[in-house]
MDAnalysis code that builds the backbone (N, CA, C; Angstrom):
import MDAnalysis as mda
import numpy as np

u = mda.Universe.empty(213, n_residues=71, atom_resindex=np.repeat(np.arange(71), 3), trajectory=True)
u.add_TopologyAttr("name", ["N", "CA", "C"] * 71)
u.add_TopologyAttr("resid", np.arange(1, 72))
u.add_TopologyAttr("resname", ["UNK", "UNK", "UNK", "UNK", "UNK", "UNK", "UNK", "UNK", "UNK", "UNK", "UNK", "UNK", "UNK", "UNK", "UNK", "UNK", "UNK", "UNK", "UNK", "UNK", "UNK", "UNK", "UNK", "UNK", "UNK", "UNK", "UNK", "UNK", "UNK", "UNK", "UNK", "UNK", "UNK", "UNK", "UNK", "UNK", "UNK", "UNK", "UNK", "UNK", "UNK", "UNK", "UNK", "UNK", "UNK", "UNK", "UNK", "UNK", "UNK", "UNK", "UNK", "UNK", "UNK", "UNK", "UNK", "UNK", "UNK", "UNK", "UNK", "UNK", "UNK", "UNK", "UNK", "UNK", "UNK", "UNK", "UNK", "UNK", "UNK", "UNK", "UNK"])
u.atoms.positions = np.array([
    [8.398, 33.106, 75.625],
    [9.718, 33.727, 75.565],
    [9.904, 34.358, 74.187],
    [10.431, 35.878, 74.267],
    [10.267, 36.387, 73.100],
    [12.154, 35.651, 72.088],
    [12.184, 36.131, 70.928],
    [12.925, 35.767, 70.019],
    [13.879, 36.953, 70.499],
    [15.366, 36.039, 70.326],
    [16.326, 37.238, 70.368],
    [16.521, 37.727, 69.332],
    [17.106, 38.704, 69.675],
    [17.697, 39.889, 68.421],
    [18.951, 39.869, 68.404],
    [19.339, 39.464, 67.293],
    [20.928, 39.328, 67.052],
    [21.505, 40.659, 66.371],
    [20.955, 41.241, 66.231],
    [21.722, 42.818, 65.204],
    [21.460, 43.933, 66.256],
    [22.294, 44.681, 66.347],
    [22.362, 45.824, 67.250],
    [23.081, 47.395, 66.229],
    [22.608, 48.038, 66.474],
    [22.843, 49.414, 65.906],
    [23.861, 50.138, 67.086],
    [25.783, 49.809, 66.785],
    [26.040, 50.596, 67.986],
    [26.203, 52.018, 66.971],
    [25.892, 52.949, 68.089],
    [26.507, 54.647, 67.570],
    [27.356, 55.115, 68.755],
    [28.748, 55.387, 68.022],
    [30.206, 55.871, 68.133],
    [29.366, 57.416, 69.313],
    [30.010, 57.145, 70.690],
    [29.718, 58.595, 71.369],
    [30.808, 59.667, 71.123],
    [31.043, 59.855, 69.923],
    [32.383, 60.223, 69.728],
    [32.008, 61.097, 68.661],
    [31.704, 60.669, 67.948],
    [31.318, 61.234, 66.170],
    [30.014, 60.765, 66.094],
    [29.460, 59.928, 66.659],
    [27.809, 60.344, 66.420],
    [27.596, 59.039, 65.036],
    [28.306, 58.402, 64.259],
    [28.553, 57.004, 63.287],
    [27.369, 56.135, 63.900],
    [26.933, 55.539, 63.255],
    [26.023, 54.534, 63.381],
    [26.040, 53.107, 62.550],
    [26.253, 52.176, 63.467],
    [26.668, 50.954, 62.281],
    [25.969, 49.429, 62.459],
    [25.091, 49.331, 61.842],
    [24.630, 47.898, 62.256],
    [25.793, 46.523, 62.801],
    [25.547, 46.318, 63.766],
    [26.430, 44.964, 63.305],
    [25.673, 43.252, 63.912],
    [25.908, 42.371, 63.884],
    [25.771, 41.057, 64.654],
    [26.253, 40.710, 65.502],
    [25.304, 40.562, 66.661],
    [26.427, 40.555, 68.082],
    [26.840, 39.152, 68.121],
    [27.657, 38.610, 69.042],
    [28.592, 36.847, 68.973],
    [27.418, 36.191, 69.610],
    [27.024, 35.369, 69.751],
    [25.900, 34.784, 70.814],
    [26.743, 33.878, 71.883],
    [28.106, 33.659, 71.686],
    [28.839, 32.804, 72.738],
    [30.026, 33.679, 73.561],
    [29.632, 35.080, 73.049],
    [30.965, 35.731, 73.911],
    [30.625, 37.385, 73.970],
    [31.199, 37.931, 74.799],
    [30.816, 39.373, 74.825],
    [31.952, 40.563, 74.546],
    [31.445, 41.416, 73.413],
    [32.575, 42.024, 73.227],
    [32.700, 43.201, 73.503],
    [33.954, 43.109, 74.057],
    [34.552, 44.360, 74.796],
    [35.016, 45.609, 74.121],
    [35.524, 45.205, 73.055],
    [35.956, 46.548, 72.197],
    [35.524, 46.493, 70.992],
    [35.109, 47.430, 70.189],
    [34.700, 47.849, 68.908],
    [35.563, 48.944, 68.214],
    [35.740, 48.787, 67.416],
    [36.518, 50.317, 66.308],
    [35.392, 50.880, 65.351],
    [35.215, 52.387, 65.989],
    [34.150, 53.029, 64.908],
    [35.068, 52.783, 64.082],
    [34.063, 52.487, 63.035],
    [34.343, 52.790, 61.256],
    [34.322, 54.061, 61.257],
    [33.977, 54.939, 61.505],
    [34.134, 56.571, 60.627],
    [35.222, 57.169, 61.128],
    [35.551, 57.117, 62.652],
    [36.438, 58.210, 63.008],
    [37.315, 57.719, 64.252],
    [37.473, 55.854, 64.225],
    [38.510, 55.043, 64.659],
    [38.763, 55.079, 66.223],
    [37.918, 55.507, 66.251],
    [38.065, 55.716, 68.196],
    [37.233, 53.810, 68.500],
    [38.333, 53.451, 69.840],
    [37.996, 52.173, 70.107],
    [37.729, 52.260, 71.345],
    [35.828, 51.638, 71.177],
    [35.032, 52.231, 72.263],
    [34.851, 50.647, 73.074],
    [34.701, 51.014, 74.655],
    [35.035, 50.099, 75.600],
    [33.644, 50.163, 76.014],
    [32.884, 48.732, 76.718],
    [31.880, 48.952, 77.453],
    [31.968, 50.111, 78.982],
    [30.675, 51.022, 79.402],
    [30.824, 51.806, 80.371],
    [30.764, 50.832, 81.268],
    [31.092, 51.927, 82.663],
    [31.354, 50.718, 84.172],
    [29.817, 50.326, 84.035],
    [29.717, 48.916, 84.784],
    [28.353, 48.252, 85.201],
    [27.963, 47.580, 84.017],
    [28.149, 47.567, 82.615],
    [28.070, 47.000, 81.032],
    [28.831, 46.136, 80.913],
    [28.499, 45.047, 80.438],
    [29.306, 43.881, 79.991],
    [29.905, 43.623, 78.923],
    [28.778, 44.540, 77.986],
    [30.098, 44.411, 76.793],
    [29.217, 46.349, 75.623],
    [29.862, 46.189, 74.854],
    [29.999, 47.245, 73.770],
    [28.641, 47.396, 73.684],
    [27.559, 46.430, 73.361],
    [26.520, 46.520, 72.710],
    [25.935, 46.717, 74.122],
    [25.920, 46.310, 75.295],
    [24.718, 46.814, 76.162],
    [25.133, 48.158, 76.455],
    [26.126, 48.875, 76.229],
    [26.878, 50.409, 76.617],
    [26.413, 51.207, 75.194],
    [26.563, 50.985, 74.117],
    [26.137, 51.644, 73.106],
    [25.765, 51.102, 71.796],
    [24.562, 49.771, 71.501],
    [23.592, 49.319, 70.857],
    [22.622, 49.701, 71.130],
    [21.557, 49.906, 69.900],
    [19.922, 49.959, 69.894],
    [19.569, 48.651, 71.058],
    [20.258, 47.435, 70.658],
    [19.902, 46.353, 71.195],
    [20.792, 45.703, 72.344],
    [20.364, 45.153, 73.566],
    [21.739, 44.615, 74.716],
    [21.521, 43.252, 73.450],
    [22.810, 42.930, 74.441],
    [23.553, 41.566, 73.904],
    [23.056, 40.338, 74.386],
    [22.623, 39.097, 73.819],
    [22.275, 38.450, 73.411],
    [21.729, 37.302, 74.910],
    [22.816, 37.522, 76.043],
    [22.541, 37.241, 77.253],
    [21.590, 37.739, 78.080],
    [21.807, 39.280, 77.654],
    [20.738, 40.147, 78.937],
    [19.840, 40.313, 78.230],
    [19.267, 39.742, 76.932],
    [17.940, 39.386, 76.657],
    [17.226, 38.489, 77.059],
    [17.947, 37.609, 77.589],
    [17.268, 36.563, 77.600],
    [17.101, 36.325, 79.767],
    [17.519, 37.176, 80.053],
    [17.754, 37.487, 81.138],
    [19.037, 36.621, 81.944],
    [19.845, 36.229, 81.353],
    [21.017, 35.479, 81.872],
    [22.092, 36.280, 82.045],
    [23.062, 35.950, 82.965],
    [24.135, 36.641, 83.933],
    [25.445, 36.577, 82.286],
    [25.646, 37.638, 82.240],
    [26.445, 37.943, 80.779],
    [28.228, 37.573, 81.156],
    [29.190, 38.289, 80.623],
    [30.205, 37.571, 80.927],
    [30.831, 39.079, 81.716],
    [31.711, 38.904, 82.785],
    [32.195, 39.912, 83.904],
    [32.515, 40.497, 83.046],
    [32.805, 42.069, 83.048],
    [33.775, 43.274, 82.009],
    [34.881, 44.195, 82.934],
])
C-alpha cells in the first residue's frame, strides 16, 4: 500500500492562483477561498470535496480507496 499524500496543489478555475495546502485527513472540505482573487470554490457534481475537484492530489480517502464523505 502506497503512502498517502497529504499536500495538494488546488488552482483557482477562476484566475488560474495556485496554492499548496494540507488536506484534513478526518473530514472533507467543501469550500475553499482563493487567496488571489477570493472566489469561494465548491467541489464539482460527483466530487466530494475541493481537493478531488481542483488539487494536483484527491483527498486523503480516495487514495486510499475508501468511500469519502457525501457532497
Amino acid at each position: 500500500m502506497s503512502a498517502v499524500i497529504l499536500e495538494s496543489t488546488i488552482t483557482c478555475p477562476h484566475c488560474g492562483h495556485a496554492e499548496t495546502e494540507t488536506m484534513p485527513t478526518d473530514a472533507c472540505q467543501f469550500f475553499y477561498d482563493c487567496k488571489a482573487c477570493g472566489a469561494l470554490l465548491k467541489p464539482k457534481k460527483g466530487d466530494c470535496c475541493v481537493f478531488c475537484s481542483y488539487g494536483s492530489v484527491k483527498c486523503p480517502p480516495i487514495q486510499q480507496h475508501k468511500s469519502c464523505c457525501s457532497g
